[in-house]
N, C-alpha and C positions, 0 to 999 in steps of 0.2 A: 622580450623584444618589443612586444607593443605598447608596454610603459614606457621603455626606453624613446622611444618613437615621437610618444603624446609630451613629454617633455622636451624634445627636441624643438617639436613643433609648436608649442602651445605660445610661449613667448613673443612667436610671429605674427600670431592671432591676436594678442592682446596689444602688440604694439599700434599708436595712432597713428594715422598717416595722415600728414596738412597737404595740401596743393595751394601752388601759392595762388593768388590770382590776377589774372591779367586785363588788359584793357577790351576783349572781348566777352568776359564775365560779367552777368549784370546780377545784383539783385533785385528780386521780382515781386509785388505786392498786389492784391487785389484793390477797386478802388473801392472806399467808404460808401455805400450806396444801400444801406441799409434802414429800412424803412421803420418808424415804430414798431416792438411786438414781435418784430422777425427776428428768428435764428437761424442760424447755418445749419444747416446738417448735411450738407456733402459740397465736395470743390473737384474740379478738375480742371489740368492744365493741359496743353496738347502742344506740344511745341518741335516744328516742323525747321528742317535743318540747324539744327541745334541742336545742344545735349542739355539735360539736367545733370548738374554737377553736384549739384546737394540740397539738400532737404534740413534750412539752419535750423529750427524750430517744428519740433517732431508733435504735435497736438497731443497732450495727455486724454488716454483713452479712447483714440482714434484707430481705425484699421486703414495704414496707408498703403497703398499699392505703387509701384513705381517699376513704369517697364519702358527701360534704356536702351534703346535701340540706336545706330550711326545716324539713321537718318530723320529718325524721331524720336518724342520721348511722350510719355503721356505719365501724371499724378494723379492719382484718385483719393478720396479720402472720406470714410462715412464714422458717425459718432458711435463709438462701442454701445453707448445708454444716450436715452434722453437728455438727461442729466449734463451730457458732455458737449451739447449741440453751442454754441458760438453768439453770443447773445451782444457781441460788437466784433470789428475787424481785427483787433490785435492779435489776436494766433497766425493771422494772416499776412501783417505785415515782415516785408525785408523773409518771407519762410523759405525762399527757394532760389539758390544760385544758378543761373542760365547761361550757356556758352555757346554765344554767335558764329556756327562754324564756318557761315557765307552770307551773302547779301540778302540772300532770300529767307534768313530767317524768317521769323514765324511763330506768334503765342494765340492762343486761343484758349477760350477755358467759359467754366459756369460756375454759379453756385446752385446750389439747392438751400432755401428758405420755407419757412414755415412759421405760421403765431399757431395752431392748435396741434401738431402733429397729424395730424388726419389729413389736409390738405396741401399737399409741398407746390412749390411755384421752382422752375429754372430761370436761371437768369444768365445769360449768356455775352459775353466780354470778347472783345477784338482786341490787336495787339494794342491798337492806340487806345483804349482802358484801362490797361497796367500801368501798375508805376514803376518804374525802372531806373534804377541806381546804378 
């Protein structure tokens, strides 16, 4: 019975599901403001009456966090290794679909930067700092 089951059910797990998108969906980028010598190594998004609707571009060797709540959403993301840490903005562009559920939306967010690993700096982004598609 319970192979019978996992069979039944497995095909439903594997199938993709698209949402199309609509003219309250933005795509969301952090802005280019990276200084000689620094890397990324952590981001967050916080975004207040809204939803995250996806995550385009999944960081290779990243531990992303992502918690979906109706009235907020928040992204976190730190580099598995050194190795992995962001040495320009491109992981970061166009990464993350946003859906304006009301007037009062709301994005907020940081990066985490460093040139030696030892000393990390936050740098902290208002909505009017995103770019938005």
């Amino acid at each position: 019975m319970f192979v019978g089951l996992v069979l039944v059910l497995a095909p439903g797990c594997t199938t993709p599901s698209f949402r199309v998108r609509t003219p309250e969906d933005l795509l969301v980028s952090f802005p280019d403001r990276l200084k000689p010598g620094e890397q990324i190594v952590g981001f967050e998004v916080y975004v207040t009456n809204g939803k995250i609707v996806a995550l385009n571009k999944a960081p290779e060797d990243w531990l992303v966090n992502i918690v979906a709540a109706w009235w907020d959403s928040t992204i976190t993301g730190t580099p598995g290794h050194g190795a992995s840490a962001f040495q320009d903005m491109t992981p970061l562009k166009r990464f993350l679909t946003l859906h304006k559920d009301r007037a009062e939306f709301n994005v907020s967010g940081s990066l985490v930067v460093t040139t030696n690993f030892t000393t990390m700096t936050t740098n902290h982004f208002a909505r009017s700092d995103f770019i938005f598609e």
